[in-house]
N, C-alpha and C positions, 0 to 999 in steps of 0.2 A: 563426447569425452567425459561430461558427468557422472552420466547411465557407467560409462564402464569402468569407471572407477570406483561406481558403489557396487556394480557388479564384482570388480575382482578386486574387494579393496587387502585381501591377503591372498599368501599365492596358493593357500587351499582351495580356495575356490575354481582356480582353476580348472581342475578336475571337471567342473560342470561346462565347461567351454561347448562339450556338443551339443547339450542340452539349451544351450543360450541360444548358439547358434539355429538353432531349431526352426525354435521362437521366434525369433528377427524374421525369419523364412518366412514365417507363415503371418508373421506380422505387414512385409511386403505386400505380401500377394494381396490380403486385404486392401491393404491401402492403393494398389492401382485396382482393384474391383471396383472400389468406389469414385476415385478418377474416373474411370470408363462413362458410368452412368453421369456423373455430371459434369463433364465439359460437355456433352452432345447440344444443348439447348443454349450454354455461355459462348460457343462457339459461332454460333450463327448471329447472337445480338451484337456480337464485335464486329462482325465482318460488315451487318450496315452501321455501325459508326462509323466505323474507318472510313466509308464508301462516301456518307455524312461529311466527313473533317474539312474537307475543301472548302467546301459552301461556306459552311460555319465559319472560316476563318476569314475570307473573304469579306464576308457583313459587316466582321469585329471592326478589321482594315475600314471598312467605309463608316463606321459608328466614330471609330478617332478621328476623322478627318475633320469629320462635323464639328466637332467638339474643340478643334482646334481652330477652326477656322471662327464659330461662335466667341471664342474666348481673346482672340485678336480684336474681336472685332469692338467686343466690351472694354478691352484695353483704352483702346483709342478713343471711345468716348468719355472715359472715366477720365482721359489725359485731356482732354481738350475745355472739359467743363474743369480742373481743378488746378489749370493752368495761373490764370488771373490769380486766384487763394495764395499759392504755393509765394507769387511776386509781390501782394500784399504780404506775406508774415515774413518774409528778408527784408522789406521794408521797416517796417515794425522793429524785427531786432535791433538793425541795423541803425534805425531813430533811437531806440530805449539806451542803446550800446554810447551812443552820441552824448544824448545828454547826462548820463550818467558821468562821462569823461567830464563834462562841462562842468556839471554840480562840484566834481572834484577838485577839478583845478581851481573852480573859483575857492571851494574852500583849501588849497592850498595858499591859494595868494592872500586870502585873507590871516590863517594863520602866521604865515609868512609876514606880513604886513604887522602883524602883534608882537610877533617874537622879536621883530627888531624895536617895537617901542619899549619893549620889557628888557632889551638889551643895553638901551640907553639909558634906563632908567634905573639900571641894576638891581629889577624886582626878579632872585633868582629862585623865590618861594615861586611864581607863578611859570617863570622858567619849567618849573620841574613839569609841569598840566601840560604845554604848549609846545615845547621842543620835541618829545615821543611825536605826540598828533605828525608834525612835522617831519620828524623824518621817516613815518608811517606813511604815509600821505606820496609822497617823494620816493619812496620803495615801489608800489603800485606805478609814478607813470619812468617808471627804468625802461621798461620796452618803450619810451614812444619819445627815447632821449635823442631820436633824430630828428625829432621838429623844433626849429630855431627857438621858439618861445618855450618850451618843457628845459632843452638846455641853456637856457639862459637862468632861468627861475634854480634851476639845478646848481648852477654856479655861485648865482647869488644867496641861497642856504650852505652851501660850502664855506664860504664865507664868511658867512655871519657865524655859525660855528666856532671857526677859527678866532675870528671876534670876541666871541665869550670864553673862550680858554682864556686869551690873554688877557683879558678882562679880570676872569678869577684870580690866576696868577697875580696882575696888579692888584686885586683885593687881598689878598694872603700877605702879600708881601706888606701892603699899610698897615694893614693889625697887626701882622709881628712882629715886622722890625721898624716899623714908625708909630705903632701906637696909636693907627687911627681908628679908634674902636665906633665910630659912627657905621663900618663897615661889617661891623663883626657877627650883627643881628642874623642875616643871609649867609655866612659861610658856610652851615652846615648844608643850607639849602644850593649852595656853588655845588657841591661835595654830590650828592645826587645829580645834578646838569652835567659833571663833570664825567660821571659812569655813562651817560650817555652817549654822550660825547666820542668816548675811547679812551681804550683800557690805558694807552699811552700817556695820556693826559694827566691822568691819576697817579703814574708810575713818576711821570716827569714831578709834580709837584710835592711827592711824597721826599724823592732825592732832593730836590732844591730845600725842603724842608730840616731835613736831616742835618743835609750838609750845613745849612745855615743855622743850625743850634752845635755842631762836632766845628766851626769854622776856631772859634777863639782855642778849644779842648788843642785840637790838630796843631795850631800856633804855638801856643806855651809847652806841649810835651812833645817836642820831635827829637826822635830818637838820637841827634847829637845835640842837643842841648841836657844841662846836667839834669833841669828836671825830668827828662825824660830817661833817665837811667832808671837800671834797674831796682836801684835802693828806693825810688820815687815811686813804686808801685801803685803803692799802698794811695798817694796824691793822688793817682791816675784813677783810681776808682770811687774817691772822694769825689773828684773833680766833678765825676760823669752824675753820680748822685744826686750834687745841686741840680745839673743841668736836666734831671729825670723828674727831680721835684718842679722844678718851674715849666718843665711841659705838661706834666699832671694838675700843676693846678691853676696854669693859666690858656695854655693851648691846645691839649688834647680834646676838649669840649668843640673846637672848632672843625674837626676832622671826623667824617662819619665813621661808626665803630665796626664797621666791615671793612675800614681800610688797613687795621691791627698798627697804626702809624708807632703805635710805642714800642711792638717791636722790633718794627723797620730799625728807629731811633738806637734800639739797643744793639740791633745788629750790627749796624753803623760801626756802634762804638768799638763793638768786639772785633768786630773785623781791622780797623786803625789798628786800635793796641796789639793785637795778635801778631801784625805786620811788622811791627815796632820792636815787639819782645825778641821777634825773629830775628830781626836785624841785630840789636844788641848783644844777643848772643852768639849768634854767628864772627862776630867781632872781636870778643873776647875767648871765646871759645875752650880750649882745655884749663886755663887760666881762671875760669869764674868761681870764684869763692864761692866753696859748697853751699855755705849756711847761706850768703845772700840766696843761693836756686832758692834751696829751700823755703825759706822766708817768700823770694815771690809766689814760687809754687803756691801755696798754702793760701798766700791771700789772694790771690787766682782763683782758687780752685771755691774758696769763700764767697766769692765776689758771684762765680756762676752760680752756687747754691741760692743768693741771695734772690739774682734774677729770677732763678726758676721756680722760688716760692714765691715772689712778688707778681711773678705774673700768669700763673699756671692755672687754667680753666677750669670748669666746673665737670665741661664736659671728658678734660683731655683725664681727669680722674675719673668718670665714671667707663668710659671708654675704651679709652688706649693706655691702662695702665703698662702695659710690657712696649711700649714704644719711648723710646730712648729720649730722653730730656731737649727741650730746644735748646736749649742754651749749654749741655753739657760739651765740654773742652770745646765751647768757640775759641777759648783763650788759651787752654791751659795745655793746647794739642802742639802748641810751639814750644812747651817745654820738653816734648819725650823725647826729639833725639838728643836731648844733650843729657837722658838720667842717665848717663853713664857715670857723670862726674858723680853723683847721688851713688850708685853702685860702689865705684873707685874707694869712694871714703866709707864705706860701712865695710868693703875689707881692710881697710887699714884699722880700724876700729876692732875688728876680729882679731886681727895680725896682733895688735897692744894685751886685748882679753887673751889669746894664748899665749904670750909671753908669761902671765900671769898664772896662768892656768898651771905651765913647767912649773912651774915654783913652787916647793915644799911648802905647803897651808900652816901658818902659823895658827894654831889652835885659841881663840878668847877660852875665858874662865868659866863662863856660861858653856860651850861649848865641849872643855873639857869632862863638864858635868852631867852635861846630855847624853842619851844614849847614842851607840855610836852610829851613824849614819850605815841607810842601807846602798847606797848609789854615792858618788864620787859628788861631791856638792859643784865641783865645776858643769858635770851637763847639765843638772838644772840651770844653772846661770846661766848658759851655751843657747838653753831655748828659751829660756824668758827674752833673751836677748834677740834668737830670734824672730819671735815672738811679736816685740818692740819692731825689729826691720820691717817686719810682712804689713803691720799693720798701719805703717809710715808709708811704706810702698806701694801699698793698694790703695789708699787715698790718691796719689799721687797719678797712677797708671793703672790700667787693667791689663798692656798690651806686653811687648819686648823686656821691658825693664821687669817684669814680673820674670820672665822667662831668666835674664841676669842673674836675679838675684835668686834663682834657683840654683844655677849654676855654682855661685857665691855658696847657698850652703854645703851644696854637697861636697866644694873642694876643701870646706875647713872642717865637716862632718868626717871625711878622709882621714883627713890631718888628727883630728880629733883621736880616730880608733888606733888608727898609724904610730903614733905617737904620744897620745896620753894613755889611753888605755894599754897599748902592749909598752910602752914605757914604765906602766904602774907594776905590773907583772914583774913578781921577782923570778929571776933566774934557774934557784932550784927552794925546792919546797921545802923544808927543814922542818919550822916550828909553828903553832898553831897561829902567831901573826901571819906568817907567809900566808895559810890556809886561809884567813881571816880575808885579806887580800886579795887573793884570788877570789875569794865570794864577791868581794866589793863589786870586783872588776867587771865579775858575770852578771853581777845584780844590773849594773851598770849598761852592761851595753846590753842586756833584755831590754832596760827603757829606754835606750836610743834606740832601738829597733824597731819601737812600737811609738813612740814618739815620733820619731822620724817619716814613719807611715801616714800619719796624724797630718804632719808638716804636709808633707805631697798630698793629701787630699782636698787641704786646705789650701793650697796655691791653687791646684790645678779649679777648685770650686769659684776664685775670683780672678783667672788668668780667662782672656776672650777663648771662646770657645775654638776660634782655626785654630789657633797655636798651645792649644791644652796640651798637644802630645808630648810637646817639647819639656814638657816639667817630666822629669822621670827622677828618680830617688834609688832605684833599685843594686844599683850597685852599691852606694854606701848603707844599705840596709844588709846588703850579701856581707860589707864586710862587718857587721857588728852581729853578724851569726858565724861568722870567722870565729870572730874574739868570744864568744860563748863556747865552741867549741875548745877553742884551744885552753882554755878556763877548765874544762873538763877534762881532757889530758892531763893536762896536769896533774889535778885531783887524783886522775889515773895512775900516772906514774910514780905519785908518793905513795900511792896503796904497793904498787909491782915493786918498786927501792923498800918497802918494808918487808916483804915475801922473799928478798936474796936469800934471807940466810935458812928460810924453810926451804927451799929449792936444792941450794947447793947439800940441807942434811939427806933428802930426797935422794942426789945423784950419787951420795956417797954413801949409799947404801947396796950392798950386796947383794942385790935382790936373786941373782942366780943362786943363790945358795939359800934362798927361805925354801924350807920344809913345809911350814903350816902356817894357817893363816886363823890369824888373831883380830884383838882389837882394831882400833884404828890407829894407824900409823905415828909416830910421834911427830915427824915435820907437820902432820894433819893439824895435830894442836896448836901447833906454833903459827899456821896460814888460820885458822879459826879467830886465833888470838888478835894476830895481825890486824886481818881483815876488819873482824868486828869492832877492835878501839879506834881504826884508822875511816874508814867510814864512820864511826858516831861521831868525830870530831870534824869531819867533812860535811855533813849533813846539816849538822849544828848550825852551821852558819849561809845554809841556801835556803829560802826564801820562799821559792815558788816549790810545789811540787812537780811541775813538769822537767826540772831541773833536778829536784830528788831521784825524780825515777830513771831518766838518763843518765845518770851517776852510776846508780847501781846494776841499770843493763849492761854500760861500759864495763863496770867492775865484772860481772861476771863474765862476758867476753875475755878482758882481758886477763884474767887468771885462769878462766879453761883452757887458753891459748896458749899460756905459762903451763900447764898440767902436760896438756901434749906436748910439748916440745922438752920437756923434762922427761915423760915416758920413754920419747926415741932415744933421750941422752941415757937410759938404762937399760939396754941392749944388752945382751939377749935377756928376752924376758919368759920366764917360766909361767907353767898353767898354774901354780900357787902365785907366783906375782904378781899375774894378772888378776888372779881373783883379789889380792890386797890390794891393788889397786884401786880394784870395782868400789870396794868395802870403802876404801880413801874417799875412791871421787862421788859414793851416795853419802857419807858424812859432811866434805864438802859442800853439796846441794842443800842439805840441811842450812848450814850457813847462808848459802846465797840466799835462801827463801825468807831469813829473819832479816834481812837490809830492809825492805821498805818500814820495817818496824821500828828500826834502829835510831830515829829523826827523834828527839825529845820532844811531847806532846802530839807526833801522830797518831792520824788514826785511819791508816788507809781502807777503802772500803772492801769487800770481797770481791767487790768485779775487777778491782786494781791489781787484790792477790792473784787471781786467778789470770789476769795478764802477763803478770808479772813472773805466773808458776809455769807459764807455757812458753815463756822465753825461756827461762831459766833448763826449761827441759828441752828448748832447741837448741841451745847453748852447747850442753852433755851430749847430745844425740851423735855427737862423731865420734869424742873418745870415748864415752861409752860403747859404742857398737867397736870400735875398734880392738879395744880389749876383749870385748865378748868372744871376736873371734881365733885374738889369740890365744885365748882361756880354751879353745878347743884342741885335743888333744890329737896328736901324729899317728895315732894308731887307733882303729884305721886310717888311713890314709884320705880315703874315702869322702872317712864323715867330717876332716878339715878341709875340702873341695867341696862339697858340697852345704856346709853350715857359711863360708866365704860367699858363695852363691843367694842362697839364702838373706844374710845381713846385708852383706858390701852390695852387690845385686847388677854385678860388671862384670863383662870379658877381656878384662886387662890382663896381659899376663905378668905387666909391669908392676902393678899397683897388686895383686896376688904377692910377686914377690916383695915387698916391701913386706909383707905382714911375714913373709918367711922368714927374713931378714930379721925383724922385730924379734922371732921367736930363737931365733939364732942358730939357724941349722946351715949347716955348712953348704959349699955350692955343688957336690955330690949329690945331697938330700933336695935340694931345694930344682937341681936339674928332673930328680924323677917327681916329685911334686909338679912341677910345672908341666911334663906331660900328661900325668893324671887331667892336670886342670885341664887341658885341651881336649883331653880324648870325652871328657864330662859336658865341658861345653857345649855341645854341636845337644846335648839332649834338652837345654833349656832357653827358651825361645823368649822370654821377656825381659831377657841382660841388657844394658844399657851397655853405651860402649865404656867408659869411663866415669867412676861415682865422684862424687865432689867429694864424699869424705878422703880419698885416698887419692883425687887427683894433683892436687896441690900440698901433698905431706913428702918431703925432700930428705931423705935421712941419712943423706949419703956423708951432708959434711956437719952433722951436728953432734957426732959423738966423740971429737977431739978438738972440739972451740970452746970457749969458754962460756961459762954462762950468758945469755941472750941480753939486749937490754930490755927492761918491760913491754910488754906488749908492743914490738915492733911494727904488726900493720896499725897500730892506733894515727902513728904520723903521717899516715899514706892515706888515713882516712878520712873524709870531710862529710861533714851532715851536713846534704845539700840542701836542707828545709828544717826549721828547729821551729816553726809555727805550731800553735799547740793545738790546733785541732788537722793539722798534718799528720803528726805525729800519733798522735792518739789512735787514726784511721790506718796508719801503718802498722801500729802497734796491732790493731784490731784483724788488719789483715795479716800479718805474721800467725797470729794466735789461730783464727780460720783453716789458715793453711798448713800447719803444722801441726795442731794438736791432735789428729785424728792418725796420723802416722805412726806418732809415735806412742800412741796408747795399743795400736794395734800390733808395735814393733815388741812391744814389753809383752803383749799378751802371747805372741809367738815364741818368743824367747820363754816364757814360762811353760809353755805347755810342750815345750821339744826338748828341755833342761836335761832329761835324763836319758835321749838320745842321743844328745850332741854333747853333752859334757860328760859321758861317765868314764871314768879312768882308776885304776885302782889306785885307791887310800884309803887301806888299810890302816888306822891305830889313824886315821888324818882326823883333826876337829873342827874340819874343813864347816862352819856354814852351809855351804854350795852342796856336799856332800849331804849331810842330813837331811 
């Protein structure tokens, strides 16, 4: 298979198949030639081997036998001479194994025989040498606990055991509570006897220990007696103090320092009082004078600080710094289900500050003289305030009660915007205090916005990690981006109430009946005028510029929106009106472009203008294209279907006729238009079904209503994000998305101007025309 795969390793080779074949042929035939010649001579040396194999196997057969029967036979001699050996060395171990048990037990019994003279004698320094040996010693003969004298001997070190415990016990107990210091030399050396002993032992007298220095504590403050009320706190931890001082500096030396007996001692304590505190409150319950919680809380919470610098290791700092304090809330963890009542009183506490808050600020004299505040002086106070709670309350809790008093801010944070802030809001906008006002307002709830942020970062940073979720802020943040926008409305709508009477000279113009087109319109001057004194007096008093520039995007929204909707109320409109229009609404843009200039001592940068220029030209980009294609003229026919095409960029025949409508041609005219439109249609293939500029333009009931009120969708509108690096990325992406349309939308319209708009105007001093 090798050979032929280097043979045909492509299928060209092929081709040589006979010639391979050949080969092989003659390569055969060789090869049995030489077969031939030599098996002749290998054939016959086989056939006398073969003839041979019998015999030969045969021999082999009788050569094993021998060898087997030789090798028994050395067996049995080899067994018979090392039989005696073999019963001498189980001898032997079986002696060594003996006395070795012997030597043992006699030094068991000897130890044993010691430890009880050292037990009577209560030498418990030499204890510490002899008791291990001992029960060392006593471990080794456990298997051989079935022979009468190993259990006997077993019993009687049980015993003595038992012996020396109580033995210790009565030692501890003469030095401590009887002052017999003759015993005192040996305690620590009891303390080591006693580890060996069992762990029990140790446990036992650490408790008898404890209890016997907490006996008198326990007696004089129980939880119905008065001293043990809650106002007695403070005694309860005094108490414990002496009793910490007089084990340090008379008893702790008697207790080995692996036993940690001072903490046992402290735990002791905390765990009583803990029980105690529980109780008394539990008893009293909704009822318990805040300021007493308070007051114990604090010296609770003192009392454990105290412990856990007084007794905190070397090691457990250089080690287990993120491992939680021994002693933290042993005591102070019976306070937390009752922080409610703590909670209860800091909104009542709220509840009084906004009463306060409602109340017309009587101005000091200092204050009338200052300048005048940027933010409402009640939310700073609101957070100092809260400020004060968080920082009372994290002392207190890290758990629930954190999570409360979240709760707690947000329902007066609520109240706050609900109520003070749209309570400061005047009604309508008149005169530069009103505006003044409204700045306050917006100033305002920008720093509760960001403040309040502040606030939620800051709880949820010292609220226990399970229950972080539960701090959440976000709807009273939603609503003080309410109250910013609606600050800006406003703003809006005093610009729109100062544009009525440019509007209303607008609609009461004949515009069917202009001839030629001139300067710029005269309402233009009066919306210039407007605009530019009613924003520089708006401006004046906002603060941030992210709030400048939102002003003035709104403003220009809201009076192109006011532009259109006055266009439709001047029905029918002529290809000269359209064009004063055009002329109106590119002097207009002039205006929008100088607002962000308009702020006394700005200086916005280029990249702000240029933000700011490609809003301003998304803004335009409907009624301007709208007009352009009313500006196209009925004859031919033609080229008003297809420049509609072109601009609007739809196969609506809906929103077609509205621009008919605009123009004013009767439903005769606008019937054979409308075929045109269709029969044009079917030849251009990139129409959308419906344009946004003309899908939502309604002009059916706006040329017999009355003037509009300002900027109607402004109230239907809500900025669902006023963050200013939101905003700015939105703005960025508006500008992205739009600027390249509509530089391409002007370049078209220029360079097709004199196809799509020629009409005769003759003696006209039409612009457009030249």
């Amino acid at each position: 298979m090798v050979h032929l795969k280097q043979l045909f390793s492509v299928p060209s080779n092929l081709a040589k198949l006979k010639q391979v074949k050949d080969t092989v042929e003659q390569h055969k035939t060789a090869l049995n030639t030489k077969l031939a010649f030599a098996s002749k001579p290998l054939d016959s040396e086989l056939l006398k081997r073969e003839a041979n194999a019998p015999a030969e196997l045969n021999s082999l057969i009788e050569e094993f036998d021998k060898l087997k029967n030789q090798a028994e036979t050395t067996e049995n001699v080899i067994t018979s001479m090392t039989l005696h050996i073999s019963s001498l060395d189980s001898a032997k171990s079986n002696l060594i194994h003996s006395i070795t048990i012997l030597k043992r037990l006699q030094m068991l019994t000897t130890a044993y025989d010691q430890l009880a003279l050292l037990v009577k004698n209560r030498q418990y320094s030499e204890m510490v040498q002899t008791l291990p040996a001992v029960q060392e010693l006593m471990t080794y003969f456990k298997p051989y606990r079935s022979i009468t004298q190993v259990a006997a001997l077993s019993r009687q070190i049980g015993d003595i055991q038992v012996t020396i415990s109580n033995q210790i016990f009565e030692t501890f107990e003469a030095v401590i509570e009887k002052n017999q210091q003759e015993y005192a030399s040996g305690l620590s050396s009891a303390c080591l006897v006693l580890d060996y002993i069992g762990e029990i032992n140790r446990t036992k007298i650490i408790n008898w220990y404890c209890n016997s220095m907490l006996r008198e504590y326990r007696t004089i403050f129980k939880s119905t007696d008065e001293a043990g009320s809650l106002e007695n706190v403070s005694r309860r931890y005094a108490y414990f103090k002496r009793i910490l001082k007089t084990h340090l500096e008379s008893n702790s030396k008697y207790f080995a320092p692996s036993w940690q007996v001072t903490d046992e001692l402290c735990k002791g304590f905390c765990t009583t009082t803990r029980d105690d505190i529980k109780i008394l409150l539990s008893q009293s319950g909704r009822n318990t004078d805040v300021q007493l919680l308070l007051k114990a809380l604090q010296e609770t919470l003192e009392f454990e600080q105290y412990l856990e610098k007084r007794f905190v290791t070397e090691s457990k700092k250089s080690l287990n710094n993120e491992e939680k304090s021994k002693f933290d809330k042993t005591i102070s963890i019976a306070f937390q289900p009752h922080l409610s009542i703590w909670i209860d009183y800091q909104s009542k506490q709220l509840a009084s500050k906004f009463a306060q808050y409602k109340m017309p600020p009587v101005p000091t004299d200092e204050e009338a003289e200052a300048e005048a505040p940027t933010v409402l002086p009640s939310s700073a106070d609101l957070f100092i305030v809260y400020r004060q709670m968080l920082a009372q309350t994290a002392k207190l809790s890290s758990g629930t009660a954190l999570v409360d008093l979240s709760k707690l801010f947000a329902k007066y944070l609520n109240i706050y915007s609900g109520q003070i802030l749209k309570g400061t809001l005047p009604e309508r906008t008149v005169s530069e205090d009103d505006i003044r006002t409204i700045a306050l307002v917006l100033n305002t709830a920008d720093y509760c916005f960001n403040t309040t942020t502040q606030l939620e970062e800051k709880i949820q940073s010292q609220v226990d990690k399970d229950i972080e979720s539960q701090v959440n802020l976000e709807n009273e943040k939603s609503s003080f981006l309410d109250i910013v926008n609606l600050c800006i409305k406003k703003f809006v709508i005093k610009i729109e109430s100062s544009c009525e009477m440019a509007w209303r000279e607008m609609t009461n113009t004949n515009w069917s009946k202009l001839k030629t087109v001139g300067d710029q319109s005269s309402y233009v001057s009066e919306l210039q005028r407007n605009i530019t004194s009613e924003a520089s007096l708006i401006l004046k008093h906002i603060t941030k510029d992210l709030y400048s520039r939102m002003i003035c995007d709104k403003i220009v929204e809201s009076i192109t929106s006011s532009f259109l909707t006055n266009v439709i109320r001047c029905r029918p409109i002529s290809e000269v009106s359209s064009e004063q229009m055009l002329l109106d609404l590119y002097v207009l843009k002039s205006t929008f472009l100088s607002l962000p200039k308009l702020k006394e001592g700005a200086v916005p940068s280029q990249s702000a203008l240029d933000k700011f220029g490609r809003h301003v030209s998304k803004s335009l980009a409907r009624v301007e294209t709208i007009l352009k294609v009313i500006l196209t003229q009925t004859d031919p026919a033609e080229g008003l279907v297809q420049n509609y095409f072109f601009l609007i960029g739809d196969k609506s025949p809906d929103n077609f006729a509205k621009i008919l409508e605009l123009k004013g041609l009767n439903k005769s005219a606008q019937t054979q238009f409308l075929e045109l439109f269709k029969s044009h249609m079917t030849a251009h293939d990139n129409l959308v079904d419906e344009s946004p500029y003309l899908q939502s333009l309604n002009i059916s009931n706006v040329h017999n209503t009355p003037l509009p009120s300002p900027n109607p969708s402004l109230s239907t509108t809500r900025l669902d994000l006023l963050a200013k690096d939101s905003i700015e990325k939105s703005f960025e992406r508006i500008a992205q998305n739009t600027e390249a349309p509509v530089i391409k939308l002007n370049e078209n319209i220029k360079t097709s101007f004199g196809r799509l708009f020629r009409r005769d105007t003759s003696g006209s001093h039409s612009p457009l025309h030249k």
